[in-house]
C-alpha positions in Angstrom: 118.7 33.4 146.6 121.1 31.2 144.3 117.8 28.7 143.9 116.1 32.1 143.3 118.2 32.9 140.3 118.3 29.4 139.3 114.5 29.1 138.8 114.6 32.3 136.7 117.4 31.1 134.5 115.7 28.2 133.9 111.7 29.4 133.3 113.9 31.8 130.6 115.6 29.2 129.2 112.4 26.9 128.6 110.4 29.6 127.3 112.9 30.8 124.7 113.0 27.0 124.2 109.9 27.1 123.8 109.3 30.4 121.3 112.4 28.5 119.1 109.6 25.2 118.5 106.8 27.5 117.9 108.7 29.1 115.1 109.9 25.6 113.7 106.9 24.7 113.7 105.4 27.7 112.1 108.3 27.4 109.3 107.0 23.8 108.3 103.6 25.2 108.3 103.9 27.9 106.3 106.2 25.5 103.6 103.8 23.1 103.5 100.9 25.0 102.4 100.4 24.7 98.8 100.8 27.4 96.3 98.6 29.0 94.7 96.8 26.8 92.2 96.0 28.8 88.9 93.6 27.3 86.1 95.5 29.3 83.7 99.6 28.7 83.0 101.6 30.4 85.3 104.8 32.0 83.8 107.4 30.7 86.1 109.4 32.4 87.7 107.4 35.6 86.7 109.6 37.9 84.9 109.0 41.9 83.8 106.2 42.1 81.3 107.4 43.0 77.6 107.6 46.5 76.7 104.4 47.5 74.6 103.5 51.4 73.4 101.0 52.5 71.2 98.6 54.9 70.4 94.9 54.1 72.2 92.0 54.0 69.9 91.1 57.8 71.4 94.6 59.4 70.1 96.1 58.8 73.7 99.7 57.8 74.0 99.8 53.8 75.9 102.6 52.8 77.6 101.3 49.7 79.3 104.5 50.4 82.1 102.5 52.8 83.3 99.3 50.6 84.6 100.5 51.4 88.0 98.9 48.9 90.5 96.4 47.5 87.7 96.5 44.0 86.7 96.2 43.6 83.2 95.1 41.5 80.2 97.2 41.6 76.9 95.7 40.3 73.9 96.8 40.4 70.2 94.1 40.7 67.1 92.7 42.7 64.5 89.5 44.8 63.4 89.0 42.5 60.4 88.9 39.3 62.2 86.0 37.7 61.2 85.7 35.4 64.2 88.4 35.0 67.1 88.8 38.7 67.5 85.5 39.9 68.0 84.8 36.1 70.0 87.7 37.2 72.5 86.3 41.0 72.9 82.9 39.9 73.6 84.3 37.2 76.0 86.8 39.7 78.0 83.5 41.8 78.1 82.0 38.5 80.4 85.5 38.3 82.7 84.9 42.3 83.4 80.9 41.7 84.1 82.0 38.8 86.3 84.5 40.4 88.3 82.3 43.5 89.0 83.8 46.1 91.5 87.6 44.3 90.7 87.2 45.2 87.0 87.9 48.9 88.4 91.7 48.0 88.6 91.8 46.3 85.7 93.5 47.1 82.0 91.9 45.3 79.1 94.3 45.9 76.1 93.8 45.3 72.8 97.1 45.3 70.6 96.5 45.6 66.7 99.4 43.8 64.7 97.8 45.0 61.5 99.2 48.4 61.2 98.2 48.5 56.9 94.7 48.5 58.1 94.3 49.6 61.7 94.3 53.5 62.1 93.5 54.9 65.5 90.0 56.0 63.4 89.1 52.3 63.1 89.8 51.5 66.2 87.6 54.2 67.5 84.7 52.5 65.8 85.7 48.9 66.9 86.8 48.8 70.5 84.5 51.1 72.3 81.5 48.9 71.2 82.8 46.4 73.2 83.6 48.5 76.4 84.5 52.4 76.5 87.1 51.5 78.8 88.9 49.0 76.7 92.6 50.3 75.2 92.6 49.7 71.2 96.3 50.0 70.3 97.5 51.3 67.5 101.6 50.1 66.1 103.6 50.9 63.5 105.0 48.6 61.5 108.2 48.7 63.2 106.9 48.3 66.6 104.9 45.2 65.7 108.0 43.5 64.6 109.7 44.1 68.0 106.7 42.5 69.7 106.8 39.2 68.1 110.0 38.5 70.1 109.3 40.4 73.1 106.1 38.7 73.5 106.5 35.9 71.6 103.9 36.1 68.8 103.5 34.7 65.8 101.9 37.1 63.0 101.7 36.4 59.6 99.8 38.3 56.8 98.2 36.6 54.1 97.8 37.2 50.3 95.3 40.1 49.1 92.0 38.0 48.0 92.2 39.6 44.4 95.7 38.8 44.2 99.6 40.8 45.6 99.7 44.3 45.2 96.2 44.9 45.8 93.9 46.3 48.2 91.4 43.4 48.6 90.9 41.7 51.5 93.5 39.9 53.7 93.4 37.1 57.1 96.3 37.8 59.4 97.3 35.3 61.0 98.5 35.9 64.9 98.8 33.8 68.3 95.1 33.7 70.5 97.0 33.6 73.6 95.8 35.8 76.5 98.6 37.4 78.7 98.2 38.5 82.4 100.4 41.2 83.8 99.8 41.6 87.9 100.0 44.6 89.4 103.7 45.0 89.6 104.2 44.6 86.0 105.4 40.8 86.1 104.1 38.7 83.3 102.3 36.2 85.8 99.7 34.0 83.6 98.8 33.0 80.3 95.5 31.7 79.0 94.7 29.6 75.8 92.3 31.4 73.2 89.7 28.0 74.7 89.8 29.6 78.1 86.4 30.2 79.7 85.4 33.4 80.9 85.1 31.8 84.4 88.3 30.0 84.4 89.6 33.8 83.6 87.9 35.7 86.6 88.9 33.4 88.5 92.6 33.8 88.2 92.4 37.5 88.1 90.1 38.2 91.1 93.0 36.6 93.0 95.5 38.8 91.6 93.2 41.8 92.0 92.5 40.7 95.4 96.5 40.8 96.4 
């Protein structure tokens, strides 16, 4: 009987043994697998995205905290651009094509930082033709000042063709770079204004996909 017990002690003892290795070993494994390896820069560590409100192009309050379990895509511009703004529209129109049923949780938002110029009228004519389901936000001046700090922009206006203090036309100036907010509201990615529309999908059909 004492052998008995014995027996059982030990068969217990050698498979908790055992169950302990399996778990080292399933440790190692799991912190040697690689991270994930983004083509675009990775914000790290991933911190709460920036606050950003606005009026959407349709009259609609945007409060871009409120993209519950959406990952978004964050880009700065305005309707005057002659070339990067409507280049980065046309090419955020490719990323949603590409991504097809994913686009469905996705927010593309377009933030105006020229407030002189931008009335939620123009941006009814400008952002729609692009994609219905685009934002097209509207600031005021005061809120476009906060953003450059929160979400580190640079935006600078330029001098009136005709000269200051008139209403001729004006460049603005204002950073290209494409932020990506995942679906629990970290800022997780940024992209150059270069980035492919591939490289793009890429990244987010991971990110919609977790």
């Amino acid at each position: 009987m004492h052998s008995m017990v014995s027996l059982q002690l030990a068969w217990k003892r050698e498979n908790i043994m055992v169950g302990v290795v399996f778990a080292l070993i399933a440790g190692l494994v799991a912190a040697c697998q690689p991270a994930t390896s983004w083509i675009g820069t990775a914000v790290d560590p991933a911190k709460p995205a920036p606050v950003l409100t606005g009026i959407n192009w349709n009259g609609e309050p945007f409060d871009l905290s409120e993209q519950v379990d959406k990952v978004a895509i964050v880009f700065f511009g305005y309707t005057m651009c002659p070339d990067v703004c409507p280049f980065t529209l046309a090419k955020i129109k490719q990323v949603v094509d590409q991504l097809g049923d994913q686009a469905d949780d996705l927010a593309v938002v377009f933030v105006s930082v020229d407030p002189y110029r931008d009335s939620v009228e123009r941006l009814a004519r400008y952002v729609p033709n692009f994609n219905p389901g685009f934002y097209g936000l509207r600031l005021d001046t005061d809120q476009v000042d906060a953003l450059k700090s929160d979400w580190d922009v640079t935006v600078q206006y330029g001098q009136p063709k005709d000269g200051p203090g008139t209403d001729s036309f004006y460049y603005v100036d204002h950073t290209g770079t494409y932020f990506i907010v995942d679906r629990q509201g970290q800022l997780r990615l940024t992209f150059p204004p270069n980035s492919t529309a591939a490289d793009m999908a890429q990244d987010l059909s991971v990110l919609l996909g977790a």
